[in-house]
C-alpha positions in Angstrom: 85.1 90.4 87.3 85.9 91.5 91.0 89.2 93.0 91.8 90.6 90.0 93.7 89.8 87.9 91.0 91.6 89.7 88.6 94.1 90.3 90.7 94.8 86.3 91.0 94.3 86.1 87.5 96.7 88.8 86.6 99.0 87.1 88.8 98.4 83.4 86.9 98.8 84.3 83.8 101.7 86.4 84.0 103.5 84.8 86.3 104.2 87.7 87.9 103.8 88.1 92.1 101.3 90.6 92.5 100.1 92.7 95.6 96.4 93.2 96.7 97.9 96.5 98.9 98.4 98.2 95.3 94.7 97.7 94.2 93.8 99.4 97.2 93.3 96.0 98.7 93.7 95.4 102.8 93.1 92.3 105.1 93.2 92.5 109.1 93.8 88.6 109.1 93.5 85.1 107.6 90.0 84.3 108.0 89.4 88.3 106.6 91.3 86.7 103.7 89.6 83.6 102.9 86.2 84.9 103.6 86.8 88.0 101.0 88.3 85.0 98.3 85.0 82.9 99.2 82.9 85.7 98.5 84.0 86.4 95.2 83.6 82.3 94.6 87.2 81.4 94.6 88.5 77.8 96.0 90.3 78.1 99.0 92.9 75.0 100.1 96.4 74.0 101.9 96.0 77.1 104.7 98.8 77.2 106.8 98.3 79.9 108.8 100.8 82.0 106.4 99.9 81.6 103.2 96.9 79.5 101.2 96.4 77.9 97.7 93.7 80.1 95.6 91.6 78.5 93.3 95.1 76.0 92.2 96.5 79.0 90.6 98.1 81.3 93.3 99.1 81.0 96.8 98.5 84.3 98.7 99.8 85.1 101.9 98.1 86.8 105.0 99.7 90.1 103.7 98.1 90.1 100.2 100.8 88.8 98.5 100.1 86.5 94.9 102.6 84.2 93.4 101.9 82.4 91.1 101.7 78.2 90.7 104.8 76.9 89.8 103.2 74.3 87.5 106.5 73.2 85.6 107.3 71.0 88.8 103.5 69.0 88.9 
């Protein structure tokens, strides 16, 4: 499993915010962002600018930030 991904799992099933920066993980922008998520296969949707929906479990933000889904409202 690649550090991203476990990261964002971590993160799901937890439901615990969670920061790439602390896995020694850096992005210089957005598209830096959802190219590195593609690359390790996960589903990218909803990107506003700021943050983006990963794979329907986390949203991450342009700073490497994951929170979890908050599924109890869907």
């Amino acid at each position: 499993m690649n550090t991203l991904t476990a990261l964002i799992n971590t993160a799901s099933a937890t439901n615990k915010t969670r920061f790439a920066a602390q896995r020694g993980i850096f992005f210089d922008s957005m598209a830096d962002m959802i190219a590195k998520l593609n690359a390790e296969g996960l589903a990218t949707q909803q990107n506003d600018g700021e943050r983006v929906l990963v794979s329907n479990k986390v949203w991450m933000t342009r700073h490497g930030v994951a929170t979890p889904v908050n599924t109890s409202n869907l």
